[in-house]
N, C-alpha and C positions, 0 to 999 in steps of 0.2 A: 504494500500500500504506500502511495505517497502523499503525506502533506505538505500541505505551507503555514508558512509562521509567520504573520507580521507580527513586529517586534515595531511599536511605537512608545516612545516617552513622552512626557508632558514638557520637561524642563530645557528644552529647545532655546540653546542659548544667542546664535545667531539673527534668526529670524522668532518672533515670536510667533509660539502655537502654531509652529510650520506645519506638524503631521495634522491639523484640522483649517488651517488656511485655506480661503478658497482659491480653488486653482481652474481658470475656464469654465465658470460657473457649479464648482462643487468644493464640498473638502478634499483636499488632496488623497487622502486616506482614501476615501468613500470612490472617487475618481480610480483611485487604481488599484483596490479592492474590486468595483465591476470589472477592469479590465481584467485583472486574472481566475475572477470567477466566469468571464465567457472564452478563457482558451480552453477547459475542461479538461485541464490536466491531473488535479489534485482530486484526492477521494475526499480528502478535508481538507477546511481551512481556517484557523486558527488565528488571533491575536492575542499579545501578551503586552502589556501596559500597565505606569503606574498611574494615569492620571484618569479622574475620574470624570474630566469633559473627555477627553477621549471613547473611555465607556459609553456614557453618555451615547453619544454620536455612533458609535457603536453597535447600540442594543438594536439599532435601525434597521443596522444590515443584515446578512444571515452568515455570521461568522457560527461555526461548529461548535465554537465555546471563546469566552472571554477569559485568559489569564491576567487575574490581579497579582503583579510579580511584587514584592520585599519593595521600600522606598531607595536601601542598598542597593538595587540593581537599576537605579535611576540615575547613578550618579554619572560625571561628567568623565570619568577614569575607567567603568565598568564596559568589558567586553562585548562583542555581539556573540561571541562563543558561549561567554558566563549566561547571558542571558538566555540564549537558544537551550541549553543544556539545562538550565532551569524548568522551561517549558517539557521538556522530554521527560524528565524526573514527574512531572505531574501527568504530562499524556499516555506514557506507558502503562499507569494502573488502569486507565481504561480502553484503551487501544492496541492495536497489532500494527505497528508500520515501518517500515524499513528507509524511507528515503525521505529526505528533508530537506524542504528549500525555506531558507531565511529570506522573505520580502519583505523591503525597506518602503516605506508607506509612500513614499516619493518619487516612484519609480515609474511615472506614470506613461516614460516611453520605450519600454519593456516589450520583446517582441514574444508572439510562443514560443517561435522555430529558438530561439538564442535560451528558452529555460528546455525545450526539449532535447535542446542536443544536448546539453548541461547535464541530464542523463545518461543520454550516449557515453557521455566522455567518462561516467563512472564506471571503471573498470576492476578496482580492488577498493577494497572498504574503504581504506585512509584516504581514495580520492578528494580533493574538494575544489568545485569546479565554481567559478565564477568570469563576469565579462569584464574586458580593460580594455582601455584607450590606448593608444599611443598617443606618447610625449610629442607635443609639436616640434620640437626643436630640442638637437642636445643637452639634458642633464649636467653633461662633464665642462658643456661652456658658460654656464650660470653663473649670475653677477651675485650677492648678495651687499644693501644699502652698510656702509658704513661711515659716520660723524652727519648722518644727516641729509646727504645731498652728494657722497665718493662712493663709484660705486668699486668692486672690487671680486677678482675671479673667486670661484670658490675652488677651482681648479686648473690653477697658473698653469700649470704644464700643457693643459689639452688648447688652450688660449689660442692657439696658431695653427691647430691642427683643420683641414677642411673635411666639413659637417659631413663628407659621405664615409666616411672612414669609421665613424662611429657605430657600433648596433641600435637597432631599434629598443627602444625601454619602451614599460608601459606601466598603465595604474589602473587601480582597483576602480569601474566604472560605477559604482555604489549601486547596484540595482538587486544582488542579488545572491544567494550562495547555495549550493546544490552539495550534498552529501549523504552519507549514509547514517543512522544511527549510530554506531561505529566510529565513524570519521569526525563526528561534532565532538564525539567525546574521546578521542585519543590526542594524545599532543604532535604526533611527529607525521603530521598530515603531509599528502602529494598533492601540492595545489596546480592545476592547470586552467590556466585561461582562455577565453572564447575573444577573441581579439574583434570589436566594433568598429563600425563605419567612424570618420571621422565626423564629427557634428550630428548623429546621430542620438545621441542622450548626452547630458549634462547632471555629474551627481551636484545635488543642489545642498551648496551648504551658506550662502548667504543672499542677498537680493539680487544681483548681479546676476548669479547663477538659475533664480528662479525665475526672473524675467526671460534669460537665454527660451530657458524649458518651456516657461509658455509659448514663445516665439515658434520653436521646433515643433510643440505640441500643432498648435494652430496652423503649420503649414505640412503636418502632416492629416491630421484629421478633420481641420476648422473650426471653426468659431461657437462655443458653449454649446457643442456636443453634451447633452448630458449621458453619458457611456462610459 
């Protein structure tokens, strides 16, 4: 059996009450909770929260069950492992299920094909599959600001070197995490990545970024879609 776990906090430091903002006429939450309850992958689907407008907003939808997590597992420092693994400890007394995707209430440009291969790619338990960007531009030539206004290599050496010569890096696209039972709870996990389009999602961690997502959202599907 496979579930999904949204995993939303209240105490959203960037944006406020980002996982219940409205985003293209909905809460974001609620907005891409229907979207991954009409790809019909999961047999359940679950959230875990400490806040009670969250619930709230919630009770609306048809989550399988609301987890009320510890105010501990809210804080600014705690893992999305700590937290998933909490939810398992309590879903296993009443369930049978093997595979787990962790969705980030924000994720609202999340494609099926990129959580079903996410699947695919689990091939041994410790797998844990998630989607990444690539870096627009070398890592190894990045400035960092010093006295204010100098800017300075963070890697003199690569300074001079031309950008083809570098590998491609990438990063965690925030939408999502595929595993086994198994895998959420061992430490010495094999993570693989589903590499995305570029400009394709934007993980949204301030205004800038959520502007971007609606922009994206709106030119792929238009304008207050309620879906």
């Amino acid at each position: 059996m496979k579930i999904a776990i949204f995993i939303a906090r209240g105490n959203s430091r960037r944006i406020k009450n980002k996982n219940i903002k409205l985003f293209n006429g909905l809460p974001i939450l609620e907005k891409t909770y229907k979207l991954i309850s009409s790809f019909k992958i999961f047999d359940k689907i679950f959230l875990s929260t400490d806040s009670p407008k969250i619930i709230n907003l919630a009770k609306n939808l048809k989550f399988d069950e609301i987890i009320k997590r510890p105010k501990k597992l809210g804080l600014n420092n705690v893992s999305t492992i700590e937290v998933i693994n909490h939810s398992i400890e309590i879903l296993k007394k009443k369930y049978d299920f093997k595979y787990i995707s962790c969705i980030y209430p924000c994720s609202v440009l999340v494609e099926k094909k990129t959580i079903l291969y996410s699947f695919k790619k689990i091939r041994k338990a410790n797998d844990f599959v998630f989607p990444i960007l690539e870096y627009p531009e070398p890592i190894e030539q990045s400035f960092k600001i010093v006295n204010k206004d100098k800017l300075k290599y963070i890697y003199p050496k690569y300074s001079k070197q031309g950008t083809e010569k570098f590998k491609k890096k990438y990063y965690d696209a925030g939408q999502f995490y595929s595993s086994t039972v198994k895998g959420w709870k061992i430490s010495n996990k094999n993570f693989k990545g589903i590499p995305l389009k570029k400009y394709s999602t934007v993980d949204i961690d301030d205004i800038d970024d959520w502007d971007f997502a609606n922009y994206l959202y709106i030119k792929k599907n238009g304008k207050n879609k309620k879906k």
